[in-house]
C-alpha positions in Angstrom: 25.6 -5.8 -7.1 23.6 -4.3 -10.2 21.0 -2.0 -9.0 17.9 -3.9 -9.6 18.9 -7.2 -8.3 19.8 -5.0 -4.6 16.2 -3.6 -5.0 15.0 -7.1 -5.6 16.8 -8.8 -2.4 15.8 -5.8 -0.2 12.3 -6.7 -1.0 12.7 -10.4 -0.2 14.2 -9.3 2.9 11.7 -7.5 3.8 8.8 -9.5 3.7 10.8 -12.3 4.9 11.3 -9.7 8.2 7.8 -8.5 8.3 6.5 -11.6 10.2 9.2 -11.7 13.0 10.9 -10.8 15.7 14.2 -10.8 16.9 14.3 -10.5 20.5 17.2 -11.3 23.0 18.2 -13.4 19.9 14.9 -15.5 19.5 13.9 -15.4 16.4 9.6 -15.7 17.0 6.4 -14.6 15.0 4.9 -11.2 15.5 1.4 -11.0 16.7 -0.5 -9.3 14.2 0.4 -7.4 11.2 2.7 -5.4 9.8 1.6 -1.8 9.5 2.7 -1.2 6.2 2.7 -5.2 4.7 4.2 -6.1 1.6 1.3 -8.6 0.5 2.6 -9.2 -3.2 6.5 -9.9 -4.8 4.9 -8.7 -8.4 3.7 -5.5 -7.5 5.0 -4.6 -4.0 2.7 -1.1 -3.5 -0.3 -3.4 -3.4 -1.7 -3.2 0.1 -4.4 -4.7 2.3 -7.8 -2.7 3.2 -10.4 -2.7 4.9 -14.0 -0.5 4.3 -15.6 -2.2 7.2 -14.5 -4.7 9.6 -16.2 -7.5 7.6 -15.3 -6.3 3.8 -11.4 -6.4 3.0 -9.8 -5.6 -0.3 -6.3 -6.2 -1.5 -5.0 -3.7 -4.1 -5.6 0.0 -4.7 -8.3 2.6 -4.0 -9.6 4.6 -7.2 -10.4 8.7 -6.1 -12.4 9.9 -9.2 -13.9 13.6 -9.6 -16.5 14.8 -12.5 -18.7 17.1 -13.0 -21.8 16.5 -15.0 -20.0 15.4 -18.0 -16.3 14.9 -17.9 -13.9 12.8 -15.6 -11.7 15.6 -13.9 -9.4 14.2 -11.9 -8.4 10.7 -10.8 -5.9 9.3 -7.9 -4.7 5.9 -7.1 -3.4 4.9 -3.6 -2.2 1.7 -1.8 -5.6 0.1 -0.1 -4.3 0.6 3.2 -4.8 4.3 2.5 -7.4 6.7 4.4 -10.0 8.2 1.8 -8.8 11.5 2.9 -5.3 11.2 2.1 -5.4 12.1 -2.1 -7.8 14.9 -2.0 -5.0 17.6 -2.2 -3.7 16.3 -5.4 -7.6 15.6 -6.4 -7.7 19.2 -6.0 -4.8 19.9 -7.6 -5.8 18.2 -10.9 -9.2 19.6 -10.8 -7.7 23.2 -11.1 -5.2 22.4 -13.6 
């Protein structure tokens, strides 16, 4: 099977598997959701996020750093990602 069209399947399969549970064999719907959940075939690193309890976001999360004139360092991360998470490479970038 070419390379792509394994990469392809194993991403149907797992958003088909993301919703369910196989138990005993009984096939039923998980309560909740997926930790990690593939929300989109097109672009499956896009994630679902929440800033507060009331405002979600799907997507990515921007990290940008400047001083007073100049842009000098800027991450992207899934949605689901904590704030904290990119500030090493943020850091990183900023002394390079």
């Amino acid at each position: 099977m070419p390379r792509d069209l394994k990469d392809e399947a194993d991403l149907l399969e797992r958003i088909a598997e993301q919703d369910i549970d196989d138990e005993d064999g009984r096939i039923k719907m998980k309560r909740g959701v997926a930790k990690d959940r593939v929300i989109s075939v097109t672009d499956p690193d896009m994630r679902h996020g929440h800033k507060t309890s009331s405002f979600k976001v799907d997507g990515y999360k921007s990290h940008i750093m400047t001083d007073r004139n100049f842009v000098t360092s800027v991450v992207v991360t899934p949605a689901n990602k904590a704030d904290v998470e990119p500030f090493p490479d943020i850091m990183d970038q900023c002394k390079e």
